[in-house]
C-alpha positions as CSV (number, residue, x, y, z in Angstrom):
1,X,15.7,27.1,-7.4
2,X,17.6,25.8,-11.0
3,X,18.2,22.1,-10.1
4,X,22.0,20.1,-11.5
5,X,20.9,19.2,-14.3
6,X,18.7,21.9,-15.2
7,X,22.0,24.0,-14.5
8,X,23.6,21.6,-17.1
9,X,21.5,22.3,-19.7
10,X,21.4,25.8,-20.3
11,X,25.7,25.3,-20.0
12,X,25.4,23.2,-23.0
13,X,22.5,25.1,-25.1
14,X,24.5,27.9,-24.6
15,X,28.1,26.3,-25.3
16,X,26.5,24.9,-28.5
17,X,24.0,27.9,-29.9
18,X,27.5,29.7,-32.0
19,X,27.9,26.4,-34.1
20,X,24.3,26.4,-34.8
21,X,24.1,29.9,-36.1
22,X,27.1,29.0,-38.3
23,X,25.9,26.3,-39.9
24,X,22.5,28.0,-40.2
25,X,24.5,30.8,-42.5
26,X,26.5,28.3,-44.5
27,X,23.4,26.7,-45.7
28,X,21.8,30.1,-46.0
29,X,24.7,31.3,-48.3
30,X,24.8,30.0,-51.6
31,X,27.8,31.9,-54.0
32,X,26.6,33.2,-57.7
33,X,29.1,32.3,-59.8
34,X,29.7,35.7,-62.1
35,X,31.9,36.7,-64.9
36,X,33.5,40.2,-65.3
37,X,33.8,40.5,-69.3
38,X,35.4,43.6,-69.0
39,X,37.8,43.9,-72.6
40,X,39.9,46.6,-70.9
41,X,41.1,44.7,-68.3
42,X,40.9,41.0,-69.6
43,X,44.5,40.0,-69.8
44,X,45.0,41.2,-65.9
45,X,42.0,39.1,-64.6
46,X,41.9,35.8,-64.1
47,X,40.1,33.5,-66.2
48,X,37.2,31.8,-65.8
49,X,39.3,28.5,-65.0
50,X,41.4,30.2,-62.5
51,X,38.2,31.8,-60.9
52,X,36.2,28.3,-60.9
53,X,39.1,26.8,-59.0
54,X,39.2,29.8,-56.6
55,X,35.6,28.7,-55.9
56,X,36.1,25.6,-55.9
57,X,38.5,26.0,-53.3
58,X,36.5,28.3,-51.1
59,X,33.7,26.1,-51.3
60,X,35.7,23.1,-49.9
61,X,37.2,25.8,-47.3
62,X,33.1,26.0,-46.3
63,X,32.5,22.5,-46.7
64,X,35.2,21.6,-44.1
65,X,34.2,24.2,-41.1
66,X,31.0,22.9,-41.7
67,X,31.8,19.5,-41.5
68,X,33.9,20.2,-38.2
69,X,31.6,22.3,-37.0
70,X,28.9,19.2,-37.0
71,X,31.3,17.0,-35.4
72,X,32.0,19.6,-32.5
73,X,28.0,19.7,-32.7
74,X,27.7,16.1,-32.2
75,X,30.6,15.8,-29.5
76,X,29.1,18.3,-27.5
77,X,25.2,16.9,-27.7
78,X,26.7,13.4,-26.9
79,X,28.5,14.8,-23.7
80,X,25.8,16.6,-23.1
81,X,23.4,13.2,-22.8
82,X,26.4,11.8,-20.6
83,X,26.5,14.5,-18.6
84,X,22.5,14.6,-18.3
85,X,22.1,10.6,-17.4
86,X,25.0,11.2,-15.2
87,X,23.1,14.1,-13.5
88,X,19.8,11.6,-13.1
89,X,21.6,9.0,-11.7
90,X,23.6,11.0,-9.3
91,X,20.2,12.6,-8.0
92,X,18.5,9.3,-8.0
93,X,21.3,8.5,-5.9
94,X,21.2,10.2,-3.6
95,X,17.1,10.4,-3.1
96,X,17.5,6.4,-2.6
97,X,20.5,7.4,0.1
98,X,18.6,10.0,2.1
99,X,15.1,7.4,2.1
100,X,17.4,4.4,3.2
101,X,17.3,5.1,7.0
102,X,13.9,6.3,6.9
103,X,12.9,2.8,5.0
104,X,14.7,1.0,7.6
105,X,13.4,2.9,10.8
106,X,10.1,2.4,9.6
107,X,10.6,-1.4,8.8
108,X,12.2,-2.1,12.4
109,X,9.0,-0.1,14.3
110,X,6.7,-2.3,11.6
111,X,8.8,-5.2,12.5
112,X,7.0,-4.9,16.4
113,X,3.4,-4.4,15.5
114,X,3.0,-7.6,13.0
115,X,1.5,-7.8,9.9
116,X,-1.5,-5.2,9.2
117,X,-5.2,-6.1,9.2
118,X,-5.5,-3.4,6.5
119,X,-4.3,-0.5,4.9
120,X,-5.2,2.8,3.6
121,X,-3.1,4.6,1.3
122,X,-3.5,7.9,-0.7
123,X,-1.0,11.0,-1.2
124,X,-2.2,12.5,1.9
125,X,-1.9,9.8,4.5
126,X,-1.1,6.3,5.0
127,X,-2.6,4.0,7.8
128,X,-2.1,0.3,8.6
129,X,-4.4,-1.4,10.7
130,X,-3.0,-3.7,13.3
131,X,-4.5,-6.3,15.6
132,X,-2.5,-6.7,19.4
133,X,-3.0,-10.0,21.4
134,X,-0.1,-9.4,24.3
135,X,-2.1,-11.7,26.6
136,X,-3.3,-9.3,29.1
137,X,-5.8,-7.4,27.0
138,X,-6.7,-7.1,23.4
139,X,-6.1,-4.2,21.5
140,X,-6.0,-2.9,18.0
141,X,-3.2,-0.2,16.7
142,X,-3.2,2.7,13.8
143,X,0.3,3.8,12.2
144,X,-0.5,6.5,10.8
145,X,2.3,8.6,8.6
146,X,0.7,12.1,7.7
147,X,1.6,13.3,4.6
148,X,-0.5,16.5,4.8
149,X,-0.8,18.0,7.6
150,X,-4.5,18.3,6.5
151,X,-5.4,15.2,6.7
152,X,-5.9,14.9,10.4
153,X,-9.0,17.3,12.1
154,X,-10.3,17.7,15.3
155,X,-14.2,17.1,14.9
156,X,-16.4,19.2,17.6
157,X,-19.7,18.2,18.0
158,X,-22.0,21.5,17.3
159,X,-20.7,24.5,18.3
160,X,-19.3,23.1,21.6
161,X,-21.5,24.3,23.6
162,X,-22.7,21.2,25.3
163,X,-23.4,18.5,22.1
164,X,-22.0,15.3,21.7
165,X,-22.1,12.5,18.7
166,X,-20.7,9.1,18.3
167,X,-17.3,8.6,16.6
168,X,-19.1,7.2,13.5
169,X,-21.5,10.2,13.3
170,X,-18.4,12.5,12.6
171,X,-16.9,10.0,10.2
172,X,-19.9,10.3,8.4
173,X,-20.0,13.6,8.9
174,X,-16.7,14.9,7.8
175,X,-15.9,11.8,5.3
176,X,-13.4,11.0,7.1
177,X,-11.7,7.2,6.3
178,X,-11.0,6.5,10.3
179,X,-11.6,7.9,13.8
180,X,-10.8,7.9,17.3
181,X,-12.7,9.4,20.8
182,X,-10.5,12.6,21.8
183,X,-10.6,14.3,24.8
184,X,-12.0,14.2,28.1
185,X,-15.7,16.0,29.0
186,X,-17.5,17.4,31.6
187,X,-21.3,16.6,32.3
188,X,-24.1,19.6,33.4
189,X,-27.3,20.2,33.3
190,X,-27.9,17.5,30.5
191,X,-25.1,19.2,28.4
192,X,-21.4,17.5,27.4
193,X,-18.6,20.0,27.5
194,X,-15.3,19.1,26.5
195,X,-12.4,19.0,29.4
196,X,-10.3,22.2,29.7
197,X,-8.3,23.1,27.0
198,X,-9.7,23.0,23.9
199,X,-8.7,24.5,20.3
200,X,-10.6,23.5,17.4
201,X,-9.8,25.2,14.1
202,X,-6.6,27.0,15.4
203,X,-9.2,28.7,18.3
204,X,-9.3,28.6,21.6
205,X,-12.8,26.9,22.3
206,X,-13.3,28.3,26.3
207,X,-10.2,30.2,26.6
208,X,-6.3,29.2,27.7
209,X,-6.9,26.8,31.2
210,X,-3.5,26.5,33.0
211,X,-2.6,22.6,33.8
212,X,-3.9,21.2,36.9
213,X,-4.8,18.0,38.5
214,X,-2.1,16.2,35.8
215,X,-4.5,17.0,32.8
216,X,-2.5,17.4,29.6
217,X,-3.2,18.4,26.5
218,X,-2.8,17.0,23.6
219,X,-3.3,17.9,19.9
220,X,-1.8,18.5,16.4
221,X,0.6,21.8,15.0
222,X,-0.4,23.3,11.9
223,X,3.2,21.5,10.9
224,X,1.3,18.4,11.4
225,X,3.5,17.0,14.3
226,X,1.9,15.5,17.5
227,X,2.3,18.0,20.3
228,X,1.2,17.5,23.7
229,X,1.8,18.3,27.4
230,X,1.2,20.1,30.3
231,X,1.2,24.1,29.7
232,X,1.4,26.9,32.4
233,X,0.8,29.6,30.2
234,X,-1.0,30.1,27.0
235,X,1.8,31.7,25.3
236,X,3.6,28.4,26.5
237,X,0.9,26.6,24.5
238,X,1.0,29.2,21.4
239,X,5.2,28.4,20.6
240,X,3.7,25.3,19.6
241,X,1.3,26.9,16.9
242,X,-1.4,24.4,17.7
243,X,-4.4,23.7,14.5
244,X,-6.3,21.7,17.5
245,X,-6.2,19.9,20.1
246,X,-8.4,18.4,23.5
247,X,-7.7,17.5,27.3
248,X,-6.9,14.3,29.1
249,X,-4.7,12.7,31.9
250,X,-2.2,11.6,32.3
251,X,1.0,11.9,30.1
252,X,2.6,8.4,29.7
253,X,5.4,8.8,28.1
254,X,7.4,12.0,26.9
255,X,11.1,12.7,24.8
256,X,11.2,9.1,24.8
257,X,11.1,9.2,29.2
258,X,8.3,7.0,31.2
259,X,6.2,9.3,33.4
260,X,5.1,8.6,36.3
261,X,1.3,7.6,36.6
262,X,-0.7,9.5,38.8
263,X,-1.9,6.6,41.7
264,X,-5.2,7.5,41.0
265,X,-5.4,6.8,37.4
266,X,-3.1,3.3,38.5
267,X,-5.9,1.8,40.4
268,X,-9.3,4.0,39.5
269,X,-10.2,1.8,37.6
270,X,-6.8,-0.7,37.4
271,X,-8.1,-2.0,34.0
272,X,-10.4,-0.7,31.7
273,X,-10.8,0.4,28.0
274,X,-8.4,2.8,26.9
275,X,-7.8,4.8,23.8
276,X,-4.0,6.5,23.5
277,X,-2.2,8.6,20.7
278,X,1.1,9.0,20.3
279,X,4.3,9.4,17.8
280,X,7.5,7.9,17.0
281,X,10.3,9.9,16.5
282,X,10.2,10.0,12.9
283,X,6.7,11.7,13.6
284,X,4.7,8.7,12.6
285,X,1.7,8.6,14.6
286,X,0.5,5.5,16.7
287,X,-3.0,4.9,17.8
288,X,-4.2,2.0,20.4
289,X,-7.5,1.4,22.0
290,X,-8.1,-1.9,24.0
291,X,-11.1,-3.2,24.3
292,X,-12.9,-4.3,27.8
293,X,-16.2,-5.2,28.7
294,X,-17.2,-2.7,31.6
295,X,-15.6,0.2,33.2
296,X,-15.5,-1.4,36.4
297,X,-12.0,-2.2,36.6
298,X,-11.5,-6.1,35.6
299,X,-11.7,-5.7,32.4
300,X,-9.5,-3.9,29.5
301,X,-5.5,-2.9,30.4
302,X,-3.8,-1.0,33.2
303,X,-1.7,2.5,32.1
304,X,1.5,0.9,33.0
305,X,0.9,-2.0,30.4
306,X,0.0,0.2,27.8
307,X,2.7,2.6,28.7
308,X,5.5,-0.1,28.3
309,X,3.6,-1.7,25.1
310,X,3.8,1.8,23.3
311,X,7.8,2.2,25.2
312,X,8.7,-1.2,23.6
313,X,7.6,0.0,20.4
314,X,9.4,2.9,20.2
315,X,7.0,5.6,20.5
316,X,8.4,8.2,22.2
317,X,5.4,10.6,23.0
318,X,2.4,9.3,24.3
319,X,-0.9,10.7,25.8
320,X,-3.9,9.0,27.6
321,X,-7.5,10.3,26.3
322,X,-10.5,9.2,27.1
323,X,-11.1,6.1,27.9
324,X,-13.9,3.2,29.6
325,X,-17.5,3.8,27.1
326,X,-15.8,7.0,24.7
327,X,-12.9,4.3,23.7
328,X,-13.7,4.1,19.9
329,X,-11.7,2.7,17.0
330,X,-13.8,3.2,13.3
331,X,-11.7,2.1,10.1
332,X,-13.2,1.9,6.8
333,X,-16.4,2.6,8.1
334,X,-16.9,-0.4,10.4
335,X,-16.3,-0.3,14.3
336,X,-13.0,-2.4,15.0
337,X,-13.3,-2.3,19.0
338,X,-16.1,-3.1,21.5
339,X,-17.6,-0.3,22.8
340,X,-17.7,-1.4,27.0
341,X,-21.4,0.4,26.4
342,X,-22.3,-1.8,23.7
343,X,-22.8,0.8,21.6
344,X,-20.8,3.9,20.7
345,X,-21.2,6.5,22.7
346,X,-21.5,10.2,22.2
347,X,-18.7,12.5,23.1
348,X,-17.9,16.1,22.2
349,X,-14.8,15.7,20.4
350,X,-13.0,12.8,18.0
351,X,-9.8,12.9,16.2
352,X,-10.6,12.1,12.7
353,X,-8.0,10.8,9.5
354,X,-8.9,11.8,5.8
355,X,-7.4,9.7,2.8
């Protein structure tokens, strides 16, 4: 698509291409002087005097269009630069304009997390670290804005059929710059298979599983926007045009609404370590994990704390994944939580962030 200004331009190059060719020829042509000596007809012609003035005066005739045609040349090339820098500005303008309430929204939801810990930056992604101290618990936060929508993946230990790594070993793996536990798992037989639905790679894993029990699942589009949810049908799921995606419970918080929590998952266990993803409505992304020492329940947060932490903050999706010994946060590398475990411990999927 031809932009202002380069709309501009080609108005003026072609306004001014005429008096360009014309001076071109003026300088091109250069008159011979010549005298017709002809005795038969030499008192009817005009002498050489009278023909030197002729030229003299068509020469002057020349020398003025040329010299107008310059200054039209130089009026048009200096309205030209106005109307150029006035083009820029006006574009600049208006780039600064449509930024503004996007620098502002994104100052106010700063404005609640603190200062970061540390930051990651490239053209493809940029995450600030955060450290939370609300009293209750201690947590740690991501804000995450996604650039390229390749720059989040969904890792899946082996070929899904029952392996499992820690968090760090598909940083490592995949080069990734940061990482998070994903979804839930079921054990058997020695195996670790991840809960429900699962797409890894824009596939289904196992097959579409309708919701049930409150599971929901939760993922990325191949837009690169958070999606998440409880789906009935997998061409429910497929609008959505998921890249990946796992399964937990519950949903705590959805188009900006609290949702109620489950009274299991309230009080079984009432506190423990939890990992949770969700957006603001700017689709910035926010991660939090809070630590805990155990999964016995007296350590760590409750739902409902984290679900009006993440409310006051203005997130207005939000989904619970896995949680207790799987809660993982790695950033730059380094583990930033405390695994409950004391060390990291394997799971079959981890959502992973690539500067």
């Amino acid at each position: 698509m031809m932009t202002p200004v380069k709309r501009v331009n080609r108005f003026f190059m072609l306004l001014t291409a005429p008096f360009i060719g014309l001076l071109i020829a003026l300088w091109a042509y250069q008159p011979k002087l010549t005298l017709d000596l002809d005795t038969s007809q030499f008192a009817a012609a005009p002498g050489p005097l009278e023909q030197t003035a002729q030229l003299k005066q068509d020469l002057l005739q020349a020398q003025n269009a040329a010299s107008y045609t310059i200054d039209a040349i130089g009026a048009s090339a200096t309205l030209y630069n106005q109307t150029t820098n006035a083009m820029n500005s006006l574009v600049t303008t208006a780039a600064a304009q449509v930024s503004r309430p996007e620098l502002i929204y994104n100052r106010r939801i700063t404005a609640r997390l603190g200062i970061p810990a540390d930051v990651i930056s490239s053209d493809r992604i940029t995450i600030e670290l955060y450290r939370l101290n609300p009293g209750n618990y201690k947590a740690y936060a991501l804000k995450i804005r996604l650039k390229d929508a390749a720059a989040m993946k969904m890792s899946l230990a082996g070929d899904g059929t029952g392996q499992a790594e820690t968090t760090m070993q598909a940083v490592n793996r995949y080069g990734a710059v940061a990482g998070i536990n994903a979804g839930g798992f079921a054990d058997q037989n020695g195996k670790r298979y991840p809960l429900s639905t699962t797409i890894a790679n824009g596939s289904y894993l196992y097959g579409f599983e309708p919701t049930y029990k409150d599971l929901s699942f939760v993922g990325l589009s191949k837009a690169g926007k958070l999606i998440g949810g409880k789906f009935s049908s997998k061409a429910q799921l497929d609008q959505l045009e998921p890249a990946f995606g796992a399964t937990f419970v519950p949903v705590l918080i959805k188009n900006g609404m609290l949702q109620p929590i489950p009274l299991k998952w309230q009080i079984s266990p009432k506190r423990a370590p939890r990992t949770i993803i969700g957006k603001y409505k700017d689709d910035q992304l926010l991660v939090l994990v809070a630590d805990g020492y155990n999964e016995s329940g007296n350590s760590g947060a409750t739902l409902m704390e984290l679900q009006s932490k993440l409310w006051g903050m203005g997130v207005v999706d939000a989904y619970n994944l896995d949680g207790g010994g799987s809660s993982s946060l790695i950033f730059r590398g380094k583990v930033i939580n405390k695994p409950s475990d004391g060390v990291l411990r394997q799971v079959p999927t981890n959502f992973l962030f690539f500067k």
